[in-house]
C-alpha positions in Angstrom: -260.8 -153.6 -26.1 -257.3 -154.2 -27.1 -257.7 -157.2 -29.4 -257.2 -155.7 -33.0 -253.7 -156.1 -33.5 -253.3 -159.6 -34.5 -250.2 -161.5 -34.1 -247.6 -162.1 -37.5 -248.1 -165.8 -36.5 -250.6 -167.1 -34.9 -252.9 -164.9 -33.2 -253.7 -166.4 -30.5 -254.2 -164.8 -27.1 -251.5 -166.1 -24.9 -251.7 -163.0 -21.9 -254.6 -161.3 -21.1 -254.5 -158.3 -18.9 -257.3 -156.2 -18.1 -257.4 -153.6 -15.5 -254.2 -154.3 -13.6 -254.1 -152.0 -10.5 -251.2 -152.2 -7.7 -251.3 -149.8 -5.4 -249.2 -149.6 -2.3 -250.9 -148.5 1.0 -249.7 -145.4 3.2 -249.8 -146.0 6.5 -249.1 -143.2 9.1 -249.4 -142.3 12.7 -248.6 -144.3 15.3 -252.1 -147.0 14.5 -251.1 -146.7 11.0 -253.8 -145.7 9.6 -254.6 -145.9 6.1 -253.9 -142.7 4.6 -253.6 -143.2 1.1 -252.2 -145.1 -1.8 -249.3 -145.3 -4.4 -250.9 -146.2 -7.5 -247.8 -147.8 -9.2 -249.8 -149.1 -11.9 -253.6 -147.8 -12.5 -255.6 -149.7 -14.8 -253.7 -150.9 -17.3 -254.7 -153.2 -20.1 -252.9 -155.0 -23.3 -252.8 -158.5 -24.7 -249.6 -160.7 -25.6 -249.8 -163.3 -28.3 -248.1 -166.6 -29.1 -244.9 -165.9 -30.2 -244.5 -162.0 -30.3 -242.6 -160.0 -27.8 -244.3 -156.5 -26.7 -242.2 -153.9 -25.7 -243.2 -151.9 -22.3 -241.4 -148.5 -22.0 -241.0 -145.3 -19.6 -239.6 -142.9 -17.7 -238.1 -145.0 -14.7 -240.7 -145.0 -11.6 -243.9 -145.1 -13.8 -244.4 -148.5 -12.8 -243.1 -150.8 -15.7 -241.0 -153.8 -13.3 -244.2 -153.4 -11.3 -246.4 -154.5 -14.0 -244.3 -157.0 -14.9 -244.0 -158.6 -11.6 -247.9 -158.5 -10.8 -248.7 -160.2 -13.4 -246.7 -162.7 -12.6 -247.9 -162.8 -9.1 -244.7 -161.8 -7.7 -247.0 -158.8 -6.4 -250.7 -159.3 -5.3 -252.0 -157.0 -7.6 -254.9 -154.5 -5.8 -257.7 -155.5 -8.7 -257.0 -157.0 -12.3 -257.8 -160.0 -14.3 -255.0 -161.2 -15.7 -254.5 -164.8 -17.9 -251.8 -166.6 -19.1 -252.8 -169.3 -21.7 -256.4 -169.5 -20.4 -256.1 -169.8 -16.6 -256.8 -166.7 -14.5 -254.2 -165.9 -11.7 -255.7 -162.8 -10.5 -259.5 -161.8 -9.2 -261.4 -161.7 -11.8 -263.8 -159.9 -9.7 -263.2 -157.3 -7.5 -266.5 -158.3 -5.2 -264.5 -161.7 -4.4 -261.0 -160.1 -3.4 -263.3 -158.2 -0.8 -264.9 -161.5 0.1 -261.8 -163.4 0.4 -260.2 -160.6 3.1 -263.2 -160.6 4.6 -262.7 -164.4 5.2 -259.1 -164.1 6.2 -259.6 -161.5 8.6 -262.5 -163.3 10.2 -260.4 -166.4 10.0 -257.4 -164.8 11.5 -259.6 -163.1 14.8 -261.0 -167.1 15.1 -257.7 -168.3 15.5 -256.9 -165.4 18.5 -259.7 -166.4 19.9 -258.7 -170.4 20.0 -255.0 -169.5 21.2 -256.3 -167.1 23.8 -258.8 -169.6 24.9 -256.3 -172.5 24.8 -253.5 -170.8 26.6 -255.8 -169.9 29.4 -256.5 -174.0 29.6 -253.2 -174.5 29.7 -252.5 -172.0 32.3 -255.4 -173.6 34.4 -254.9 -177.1 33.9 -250.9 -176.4 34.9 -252.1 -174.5 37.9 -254.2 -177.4 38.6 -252.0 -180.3 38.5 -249.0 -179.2 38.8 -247.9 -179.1 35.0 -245.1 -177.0 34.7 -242.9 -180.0 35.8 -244.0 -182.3 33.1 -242.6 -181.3 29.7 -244.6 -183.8 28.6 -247.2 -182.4 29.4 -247.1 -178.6 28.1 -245.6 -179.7 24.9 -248.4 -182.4 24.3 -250.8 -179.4 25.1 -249.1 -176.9 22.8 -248.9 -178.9 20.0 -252.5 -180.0 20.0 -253.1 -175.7 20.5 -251.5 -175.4 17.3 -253.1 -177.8 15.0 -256.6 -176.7 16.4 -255.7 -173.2 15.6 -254.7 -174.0 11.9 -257.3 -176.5 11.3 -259.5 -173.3 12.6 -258.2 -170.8 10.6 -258.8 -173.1 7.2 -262.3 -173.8 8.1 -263.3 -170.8 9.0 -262.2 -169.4 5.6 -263.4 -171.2 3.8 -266.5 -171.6 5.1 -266.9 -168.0 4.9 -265.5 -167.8 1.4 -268.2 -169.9 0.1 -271.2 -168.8 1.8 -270.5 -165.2 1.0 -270.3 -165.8 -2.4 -273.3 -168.3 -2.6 -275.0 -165.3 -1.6 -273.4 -162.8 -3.8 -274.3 -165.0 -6.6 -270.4 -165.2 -6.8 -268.6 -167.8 -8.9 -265.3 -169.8 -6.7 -263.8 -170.1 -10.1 -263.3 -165.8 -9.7 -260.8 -166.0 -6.5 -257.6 -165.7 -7.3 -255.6 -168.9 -7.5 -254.4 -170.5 -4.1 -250.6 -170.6 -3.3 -250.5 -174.2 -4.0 -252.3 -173.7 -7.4 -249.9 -170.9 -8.3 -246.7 -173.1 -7.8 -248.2 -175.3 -10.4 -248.4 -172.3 -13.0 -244.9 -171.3 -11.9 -243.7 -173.4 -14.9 -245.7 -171.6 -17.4 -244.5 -168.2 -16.7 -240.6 -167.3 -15.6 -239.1 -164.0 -15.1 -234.9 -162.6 -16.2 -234.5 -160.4 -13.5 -232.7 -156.9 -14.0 -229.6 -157.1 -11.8 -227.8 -160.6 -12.6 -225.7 -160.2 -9.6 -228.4 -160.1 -7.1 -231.1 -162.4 -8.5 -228.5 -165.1 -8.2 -227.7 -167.1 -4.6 -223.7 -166.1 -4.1 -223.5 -169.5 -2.3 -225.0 -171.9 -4.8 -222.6 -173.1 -8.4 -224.4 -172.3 -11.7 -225.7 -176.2 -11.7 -227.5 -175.6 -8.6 -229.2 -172.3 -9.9 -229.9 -173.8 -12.7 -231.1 -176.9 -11.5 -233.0 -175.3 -8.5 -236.3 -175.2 -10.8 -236.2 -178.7 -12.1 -235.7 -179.9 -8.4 -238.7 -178.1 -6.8 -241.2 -178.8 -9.9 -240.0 -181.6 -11.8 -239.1 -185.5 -10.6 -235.7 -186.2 -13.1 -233.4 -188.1 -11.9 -230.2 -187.0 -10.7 -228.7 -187.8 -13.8 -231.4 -186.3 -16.5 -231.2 -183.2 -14.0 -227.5 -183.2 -14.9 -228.0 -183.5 -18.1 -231.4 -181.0 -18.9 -228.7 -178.3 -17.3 -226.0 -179.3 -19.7 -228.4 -178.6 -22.3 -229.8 -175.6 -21.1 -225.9 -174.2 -20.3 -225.2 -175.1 -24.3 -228.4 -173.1 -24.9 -227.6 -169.5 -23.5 -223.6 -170.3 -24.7 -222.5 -171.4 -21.4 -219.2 -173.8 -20.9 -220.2 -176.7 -19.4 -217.2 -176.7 -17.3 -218.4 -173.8 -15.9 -221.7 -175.9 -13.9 -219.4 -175.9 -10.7 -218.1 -172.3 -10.4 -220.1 -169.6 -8.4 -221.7 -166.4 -9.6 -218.8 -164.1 -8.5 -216.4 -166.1 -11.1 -218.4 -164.7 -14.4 -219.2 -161.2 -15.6 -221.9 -159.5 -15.5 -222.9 -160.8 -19.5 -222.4 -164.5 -18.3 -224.3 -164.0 -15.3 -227.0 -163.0 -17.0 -227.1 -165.8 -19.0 -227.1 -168.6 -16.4 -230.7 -166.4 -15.1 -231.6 -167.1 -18.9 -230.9 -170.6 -18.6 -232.8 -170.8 -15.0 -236.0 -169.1 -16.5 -235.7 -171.5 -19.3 -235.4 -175.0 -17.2 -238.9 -175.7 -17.4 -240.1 -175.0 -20.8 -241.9 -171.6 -20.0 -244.7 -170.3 -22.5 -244.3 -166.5 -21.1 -241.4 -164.6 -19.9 -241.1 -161.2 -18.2 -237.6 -159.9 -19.2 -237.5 -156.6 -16.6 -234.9 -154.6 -18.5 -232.2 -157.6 -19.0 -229.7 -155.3 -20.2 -229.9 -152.4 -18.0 -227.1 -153.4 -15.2 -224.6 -154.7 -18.6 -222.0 -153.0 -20.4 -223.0 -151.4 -23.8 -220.5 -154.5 -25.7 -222.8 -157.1 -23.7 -226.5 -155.6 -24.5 -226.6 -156.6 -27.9 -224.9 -159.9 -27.7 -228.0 -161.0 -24.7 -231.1 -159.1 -26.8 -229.5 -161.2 -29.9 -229.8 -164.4 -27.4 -232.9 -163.8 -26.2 -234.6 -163.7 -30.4 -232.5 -166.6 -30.9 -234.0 -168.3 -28.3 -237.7 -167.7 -28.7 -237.2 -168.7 -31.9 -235.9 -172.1 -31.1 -238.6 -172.5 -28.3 -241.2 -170.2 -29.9 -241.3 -168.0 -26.2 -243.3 -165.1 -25.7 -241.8 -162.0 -24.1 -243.1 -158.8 -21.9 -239.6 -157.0 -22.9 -239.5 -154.1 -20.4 -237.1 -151.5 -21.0 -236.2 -148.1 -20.9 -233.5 -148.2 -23.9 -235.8 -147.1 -26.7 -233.1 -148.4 -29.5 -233.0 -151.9 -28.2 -236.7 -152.1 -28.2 -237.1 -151.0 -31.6 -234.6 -153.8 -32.5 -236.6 -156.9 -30.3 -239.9 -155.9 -30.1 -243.3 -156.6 -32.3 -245.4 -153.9 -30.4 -244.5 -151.6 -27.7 -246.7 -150.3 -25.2 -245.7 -146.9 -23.7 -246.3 -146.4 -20.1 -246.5 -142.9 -17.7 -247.4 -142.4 -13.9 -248.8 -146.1 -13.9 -251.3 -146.0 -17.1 -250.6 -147.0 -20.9 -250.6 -143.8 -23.1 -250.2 -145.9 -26.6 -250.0 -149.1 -27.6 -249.0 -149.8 -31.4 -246.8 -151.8 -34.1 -243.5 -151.4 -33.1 -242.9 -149.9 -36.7 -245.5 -147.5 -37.0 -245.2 -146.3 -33.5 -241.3 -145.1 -34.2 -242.5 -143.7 -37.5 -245.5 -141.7 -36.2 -246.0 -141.5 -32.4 -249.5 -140.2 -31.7 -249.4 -139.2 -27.9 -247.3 -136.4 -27.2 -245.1 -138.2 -24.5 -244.2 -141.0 -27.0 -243.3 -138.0 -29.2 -241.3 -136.5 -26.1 -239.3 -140.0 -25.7 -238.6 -140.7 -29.0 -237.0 -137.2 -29.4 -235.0 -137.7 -26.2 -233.4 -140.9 -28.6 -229.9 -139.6 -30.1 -229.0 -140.2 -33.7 -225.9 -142.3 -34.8 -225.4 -139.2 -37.0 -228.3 -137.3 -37.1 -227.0 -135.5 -40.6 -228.7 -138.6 -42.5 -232.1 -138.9 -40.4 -235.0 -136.8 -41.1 -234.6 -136.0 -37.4 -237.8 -134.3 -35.5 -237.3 -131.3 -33.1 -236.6 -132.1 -30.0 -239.4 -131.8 -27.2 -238.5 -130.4 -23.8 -241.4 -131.7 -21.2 -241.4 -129.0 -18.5 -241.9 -129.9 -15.0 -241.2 -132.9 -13.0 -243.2 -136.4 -12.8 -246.4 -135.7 -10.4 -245.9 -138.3 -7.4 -247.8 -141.5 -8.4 -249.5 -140.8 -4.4 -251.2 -137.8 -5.7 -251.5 -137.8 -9.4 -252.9 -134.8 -11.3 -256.8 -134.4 -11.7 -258.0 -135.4 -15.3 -254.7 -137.4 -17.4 -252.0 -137.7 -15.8 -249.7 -136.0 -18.3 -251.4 -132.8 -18.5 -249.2 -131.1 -15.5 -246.3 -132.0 -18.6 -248.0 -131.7 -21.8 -246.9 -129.5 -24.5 -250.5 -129.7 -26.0 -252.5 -129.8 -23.3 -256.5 -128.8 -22.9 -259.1 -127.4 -20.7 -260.0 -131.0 -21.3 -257.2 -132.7 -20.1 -257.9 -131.4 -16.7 -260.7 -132.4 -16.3 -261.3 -136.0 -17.8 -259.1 -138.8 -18.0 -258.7 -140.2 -21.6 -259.8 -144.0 -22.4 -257.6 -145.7 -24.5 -259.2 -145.9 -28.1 -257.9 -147.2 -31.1 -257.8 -144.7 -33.3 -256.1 -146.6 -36.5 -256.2 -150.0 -37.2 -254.2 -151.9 -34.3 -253.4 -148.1 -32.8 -254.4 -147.1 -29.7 -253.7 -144.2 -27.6 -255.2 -142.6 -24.6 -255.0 -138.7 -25.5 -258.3 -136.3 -26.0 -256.2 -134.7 -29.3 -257.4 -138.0 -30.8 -260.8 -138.6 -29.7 
């Protein structure tokens, strides 16, 4: 649906997302029942490619870091297919997610069953000869208890896991990827977290967070370990007498770049930059987004840039997606989409942007949205922007827009253009 835009370089697909949900469940009452959900992010779709960096922007809450983060699998997204160079890290089929907690929740009763059962043994077999007095004894028993009730829980799941699916005419190759499968993506894909200060361990010196990635994934020496973070400090402009000081002895600028340097310690294809800037001083901003180009240009990276800071994306970004309550609105050349937004949100942002000196620009009159943002719990019937649109329709309330591409690599999700 989305592939029309072609990269400047290559154009080849390197992320693939097609309808991303995450929704977080309500629970109330004292069972906690489920009540409800917080769709965060509802069916969102784009493509990356090799080499470009696409700008995601919005309102804060309307679900941008939580896009980011479930396609990373930092979040188990509710439903999506999402693929980074080829291999699928989400359920490519909604019918095997069911399947798959069908499995685990069978597999989890089985294994309540096997403790009950083998505590009551134990309990007997104590009574019986006298147990309790033998540590030997109960700790022998318990042991063997718990390996039968993991090697239970495995078995069962996957037994049930493929027999469903057999007879769902369900391929394996749809479940999403196991743990152990994700940790060997891990070093395709990285993530620069918002807050410097809290994504780094307070106890740990820059080499160790730094060198943290190439010790759980990677079997370097000691000595090339030192060295790849030598390089990788020299990289982001580090001092490489700074590898023994701790986070709390840099500012916020230099923090930031030693998570740079971290996401960058085992050559990643794809990284999610969830507004990088945001927690740094106005001096720093421009200084990191002027690292970050340098960089993918050295290493050819491709970057999910999210942001809320309009002017910075305009300056980084090849394509920007704009997001609201969850969904993307429009999706278009970063050029064309400042020039002439389609939507009328995009329109309502890109007035809210304030001109160096506003004398020179052919500025466009600014657009109040009335209201406030519905609650992504209970949004609107119809699109979610009509409760704030300026142009809204009978329409609007009624059906929810598709995204369509209207112009050639344009496409927006707004009945004014269908």
């Amino acid at each position: 649906m989305l592939d029309a835009a072609p990269n400047i370089q290559t154009g080849r697909k390197l992320v693939e997302v097609r309808n991303l949900r995450m929704y977080f469940p309500i629970h109330t009452g004292l069972l906690r029942k489920h009540t409800g959900d917080v769709k965060a992010v509802d069916g969102v779709n784009f493509d990356i490619y090799e080499g470009e960096t696409l700008g995601l922007v919005g309102e804060s809450g309307c679900g941008k870091s939580t896009c980011g983060r479930a396609i990373l699998r930092l979040y188990d997204p509710t439903s999506a297919s999402i693929k980074i160079d080829g291999t699928e890290l989400a359920w490519a089929n909604d019918d095997a997610r069911k399947i798959d907690a069908y499995a685990r929740r069978a597999a989890r009763i089985s294994t309540y069953a096997v403790l009950i059962a083998g505590v009551a043994l134990l309990a007997l077999l104590a009574v019986q000869f006298e147990a309790m007095a033998n540590i030997r004894v109960v700790f022998s028993g318990a042991l063997a208890l718990s390996l039968l009730a993991i090697l239970t829980f495995f078995m069962v799941r996957k037994h049930l896991r493929t027999t469903r699916a057999a007879a769902a005419g369900i391929s394996l190759s749809d479940f999403a990827p196991s743990e152990r499968d994700l940790r060997r993506l891990r070093p395709t894909m990285q993530m620069v977290f918002q807050d410097p200060q809290a994504s780094l361990n307070p106890r740990m010196t820059v080499a160790g967070i730094i060198g943290e990635p190439l010790s759980e994934h990677t079997k370097l020496s000691s000595t090339e370990r030192n060295e790849r973070i030598y390089e990788l400090m020299d990289a982001v402009g580090l001092n490489r007498d700074f590898a023994n000081r701790y986070p709390h002895e840099f500012s916020g600028g230099q923090r930031q770049r030693i998570g740079i340097a971290r996401a960058l310690a085992l050559n990643p294809k794809f990284i999610v930059c969830d507004e990088p800037i945001a927690a740094l001083d106005v001096s720093i901003q421009a200084q990191v987004v002027n690292l970050l180009e340098d960089l993918q240009e050295k290493f050819g990276l491709t970057y999910l840039f999210i942001s809320h800071d309009l002017s910075m994306v305009r300056h980084i970004a090849d394509r920007v997606a704009v997001m609201y309550l969850g969904k993307i609105v429009e999706l278009a050349p970063r050029d064309d989409l400042f020039a002439d937004p389609l939507h009328p949100y995009t329109k309502a942002l890109l007035s809210a942007v304030p001109e160096p000196d506003p004398a020179s620009h052919d500025t466009a009159e600014r657009v109040i949205l009335q209201g406030d943002v519905p609650s992504p719990s209970n949004p609107p019937e119809g699109c979610n922007f009509c409760t704030r649109c300026p142009s809204v329709m009978d329409i609007c309330r009624l059906d929810d827009p598709e995204m369509k591409e209207v112009r050639p690599g344009r496409f927006v999700a707004c009945h004014l253009h269908t």
